[in-house]
N, C-alpha and C positions, 0 to 999 in steps of 0.2 A: 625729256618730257616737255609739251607741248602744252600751259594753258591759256583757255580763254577766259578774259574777262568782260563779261556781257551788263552793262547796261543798258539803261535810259530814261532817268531823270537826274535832273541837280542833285537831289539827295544820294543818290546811289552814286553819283561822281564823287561827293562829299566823302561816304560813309567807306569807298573803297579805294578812298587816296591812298591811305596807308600801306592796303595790301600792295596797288600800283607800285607803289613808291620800294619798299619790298623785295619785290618782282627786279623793277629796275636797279635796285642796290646788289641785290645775290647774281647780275647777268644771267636769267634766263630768260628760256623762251618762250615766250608770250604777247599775246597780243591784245587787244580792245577791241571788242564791239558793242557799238552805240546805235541802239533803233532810234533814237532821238525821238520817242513820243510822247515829249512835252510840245509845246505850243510855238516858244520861238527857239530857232536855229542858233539865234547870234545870240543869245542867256548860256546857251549849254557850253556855245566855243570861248566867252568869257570865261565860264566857270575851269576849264582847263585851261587855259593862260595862266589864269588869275593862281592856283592852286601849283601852277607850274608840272603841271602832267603832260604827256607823249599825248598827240593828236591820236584817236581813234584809229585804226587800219581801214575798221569798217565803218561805216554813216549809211544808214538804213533808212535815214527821213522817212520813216512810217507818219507821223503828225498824228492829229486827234482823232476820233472816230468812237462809234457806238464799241463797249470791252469787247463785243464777238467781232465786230469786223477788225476793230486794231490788231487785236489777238492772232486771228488768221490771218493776217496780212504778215504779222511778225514770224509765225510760226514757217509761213512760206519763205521767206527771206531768211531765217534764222538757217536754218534746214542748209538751204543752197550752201553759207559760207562753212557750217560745219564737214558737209562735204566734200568740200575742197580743201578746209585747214586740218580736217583729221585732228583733230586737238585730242589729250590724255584725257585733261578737265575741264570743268566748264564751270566757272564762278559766280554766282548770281547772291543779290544783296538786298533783303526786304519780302517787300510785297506787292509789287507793280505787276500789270499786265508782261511786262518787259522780263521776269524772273519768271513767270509762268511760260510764258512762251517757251521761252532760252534752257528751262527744265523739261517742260515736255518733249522738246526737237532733242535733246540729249539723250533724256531715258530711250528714246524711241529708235536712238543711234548706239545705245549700246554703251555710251562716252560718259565717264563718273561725272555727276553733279555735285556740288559744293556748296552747301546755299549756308551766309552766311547773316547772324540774328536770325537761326533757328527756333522755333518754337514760342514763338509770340503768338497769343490770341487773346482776342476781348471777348470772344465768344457773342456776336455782336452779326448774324452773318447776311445783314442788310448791308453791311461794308463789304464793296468787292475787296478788298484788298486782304479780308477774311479768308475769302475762299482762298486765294491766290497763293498764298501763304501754308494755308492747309496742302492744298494739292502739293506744291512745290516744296513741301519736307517730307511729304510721303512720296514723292518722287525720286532726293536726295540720298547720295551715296553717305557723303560726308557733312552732317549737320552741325553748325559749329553757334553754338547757345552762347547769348550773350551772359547770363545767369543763370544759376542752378536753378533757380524757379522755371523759367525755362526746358531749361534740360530733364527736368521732373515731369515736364507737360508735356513732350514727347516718348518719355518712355511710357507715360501713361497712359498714350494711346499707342503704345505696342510697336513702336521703334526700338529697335533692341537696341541698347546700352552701347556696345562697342560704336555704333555710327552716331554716337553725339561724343560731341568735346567743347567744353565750357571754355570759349577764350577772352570775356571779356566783352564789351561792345567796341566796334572798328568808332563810333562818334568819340569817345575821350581819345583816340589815337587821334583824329580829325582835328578836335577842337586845340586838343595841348601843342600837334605841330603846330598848328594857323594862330594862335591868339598872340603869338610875339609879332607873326608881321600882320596882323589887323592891327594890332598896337601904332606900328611902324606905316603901315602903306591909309590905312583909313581915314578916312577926314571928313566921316559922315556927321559926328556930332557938330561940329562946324558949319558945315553945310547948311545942316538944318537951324542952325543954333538956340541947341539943346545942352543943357546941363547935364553932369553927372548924374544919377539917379531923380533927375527932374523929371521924367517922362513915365509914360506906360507905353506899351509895344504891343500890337495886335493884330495876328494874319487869321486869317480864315480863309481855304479852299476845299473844304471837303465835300461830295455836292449833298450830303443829308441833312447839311447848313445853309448849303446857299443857292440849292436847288429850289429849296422851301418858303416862300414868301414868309410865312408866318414865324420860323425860324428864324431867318436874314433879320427880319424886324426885331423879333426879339432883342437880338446880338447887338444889333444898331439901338435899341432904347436902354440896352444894356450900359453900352459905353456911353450915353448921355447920362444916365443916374453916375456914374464910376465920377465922369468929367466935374458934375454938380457937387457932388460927397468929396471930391479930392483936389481940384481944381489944378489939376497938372496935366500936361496934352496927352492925347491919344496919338501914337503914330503909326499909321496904318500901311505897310506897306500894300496895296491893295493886286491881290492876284488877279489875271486879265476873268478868269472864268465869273469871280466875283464880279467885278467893277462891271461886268454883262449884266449881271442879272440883277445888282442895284438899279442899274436903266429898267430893264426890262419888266420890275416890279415896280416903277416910278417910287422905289423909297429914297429918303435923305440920310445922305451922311450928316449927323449930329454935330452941334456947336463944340468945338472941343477938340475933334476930331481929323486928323490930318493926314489926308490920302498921300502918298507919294509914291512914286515909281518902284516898281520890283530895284532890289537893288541886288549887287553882287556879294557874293560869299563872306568877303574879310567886311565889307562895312554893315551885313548881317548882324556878323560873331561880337562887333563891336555894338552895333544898339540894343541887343540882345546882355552882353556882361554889363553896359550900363543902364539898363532901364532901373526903376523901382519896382515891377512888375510886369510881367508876359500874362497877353490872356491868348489863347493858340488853339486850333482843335488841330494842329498836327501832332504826329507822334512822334518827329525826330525832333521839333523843339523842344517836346515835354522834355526828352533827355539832354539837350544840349544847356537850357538851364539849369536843369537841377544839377548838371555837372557843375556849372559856373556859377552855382547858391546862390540865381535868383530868382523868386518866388514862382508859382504859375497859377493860375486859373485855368483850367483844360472846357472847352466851351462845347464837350460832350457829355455822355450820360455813361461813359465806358471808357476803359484804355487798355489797351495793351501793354503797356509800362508800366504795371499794377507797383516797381518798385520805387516809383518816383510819389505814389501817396504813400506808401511804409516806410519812407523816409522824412517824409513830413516837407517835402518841397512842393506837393501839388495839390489841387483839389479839383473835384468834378464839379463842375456847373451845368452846364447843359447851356441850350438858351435861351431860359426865364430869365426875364429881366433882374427883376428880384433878388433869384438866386447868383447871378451876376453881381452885384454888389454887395451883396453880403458874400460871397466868397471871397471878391476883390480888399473886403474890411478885414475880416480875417487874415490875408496873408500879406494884408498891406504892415503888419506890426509881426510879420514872423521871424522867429530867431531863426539866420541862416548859416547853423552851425551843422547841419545833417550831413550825413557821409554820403561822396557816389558810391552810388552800389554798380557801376558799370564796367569796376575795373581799373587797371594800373597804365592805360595807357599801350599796351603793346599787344593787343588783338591780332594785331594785322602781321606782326612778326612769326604769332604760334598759329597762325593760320596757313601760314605759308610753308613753313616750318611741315607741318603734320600734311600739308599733300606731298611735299617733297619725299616724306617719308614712305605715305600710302599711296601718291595716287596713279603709279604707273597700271595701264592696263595692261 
């Protein structure tokens, strides 16, 4: 049996090391393909160094573009290598342009799909990553739910039961491998020198944040009241799409507040276990903190990770300034005794496991 593993972004390098890693342990056969449609080339070849993964086979340098021209551009490119690898399965992870594409040229091929953090929605479907997600588990042979909350949400829209299988989420497989050598290789808190839980942590790239003048401002006077109320730095790792459009809207980043360079994976995992507090409008931090009980403020109005507030590690803000700090008070005094609800760590084993089983065509 022949599968592919199709990415293209950090996260989805992240979320399906485990299964990689897997793959590479049982000696099968399988390969990687990476449309690489994030922004920089040399972020995504650190992130597999860094994580110690097999170079891609394929590198697809699709780059940024309008969702319909990326999309087509991947789906043509996707297409060609399927063609010629004949693959069994086809592995896709999330919610990116990069799983829709890689799902559609699939079904279209006849060739089982895989899609793995199955049935996540914020029901939210201004976020493309909404759509994306929707189409591509209704696409999907083999849906593999990171939770029963989850797996409840696809049967519910009439995915029969047999093509879901609850494994857990691939991120506590992610985080539990890397956190001993971020421990060991990191030497961000140094760098920057920052204390143990002396900081707060804060990314934003989603564009219905920071597309939004009035928004971005928010978020940005946000973290000046946070800085004022707390008097501990903000560290901002700043995405390039953001740091555009603070130019471009002539706003200031806030007294307090400390831009610094995207950084890589393991010195991520570590300013993220030591902050005092994460504010984030992503969704794989929401989960990568509350794995590692610490606090978050989510700087949307929705999530898909509905189990990170039922465990009492998150809260929605949105981005009122306001509700920004009073969120940030709130969870700046929270007890961080709450259970992950994501799973024992070995996603990536019964995923692998269960195509080996099913997925000969």
């Amino acid at each position: 049996m022949k599968i592919c593993i199709s990415l293209g972004t950090r996260p989805e390098i992240i979320k399906m090391s485990s299964v990689i890693r897997e793959c590479a342990r049982r000696k099968l056969d399988y390969f990687i393909l990476h449309t690489n449609q994030h922004y920089s080339k040399n972020l995504d070849e650190i992130f597999f160094k860094e994580l110690d993964l097999p170079k891609p086979k394929y590198n697809l340098n699709i780059g940024s573009g309008t969702h319909g021209e990326q999309t087509g551009r991947m789906l043509i490119e996707i297409e060609k290598v399927f063609l010629k690898e004949k693959p069994d399965v086809v592995l896709v992870q999330g919610d990116t342009n990069t799983v829709l594409a890689s799902a559609l040229a699939a079904a279209k091929l006849h060739i089982k799909v895989g899609h793995v953090e199955a049935g996540l929605r914020s029901y939210f479907r201004e976020m493309p990553e909404e759509i994306n997600r929707v189409l591509a588990d209704h696409c999907s042979d083999f849906l593999f739910a990171p939770t029963k909350n989850a797996e409840s949400i696809l049967i519910g829209e009439g995915i029969p039961k047999e093509k879901v299988f609850v494994t857990g989420n691939t991120v506590v497989d992610a985080v539990r491998q890397n956190l001993e050598l971020a421990g060991k290789k990191s030497r961000i808190l140094e760098k920057l020198g920052l204390d143990k839980s002396g900081y707060f942590l804060i990314t934003t790239h989603r564009p219905e944040n920071v597309d939004k003048k009035e928004r971005l401002a928010g978020i940005l006077e946000g973290l000046n009241l946070v800085y004022k109320r707390f008097n501990l730095p903000v560290i901002y790792p700043i995405h390039p799409r953001t740091a555009k459009m603070v130019e471009t809207f002539k706003l200031k980043i806030p007294a307090g507040t400390r831009v610094v360079e995207p950084v890589g994976y393991l010195d991520f995992l570590n300013l993220e276990r030591n902050a005092k507090l994460v504010l984030t409008d992503s969704g794989g931090i929401q989960e990568e903190v509350c794995i590692l009980r610490v606090p978050c403020v989510t700087l949307r109005g929705n999530t898909e990770r509905p189990e990170t507030l039922e465990v009492g590690g998150n809260i929605l803000a949105g981005a009122d300034p306001g509700k920004i700090l009073k969120s940030a008070e709130r969870m700046f005094t929270k007890n961080k005794k709450w259970k992950n609800p994501f799973g024992d760590g070995r996603a990536g084993e019964r995923i692998v496991e269960y195509i080996l089983r099913n997925g000969k065509r």
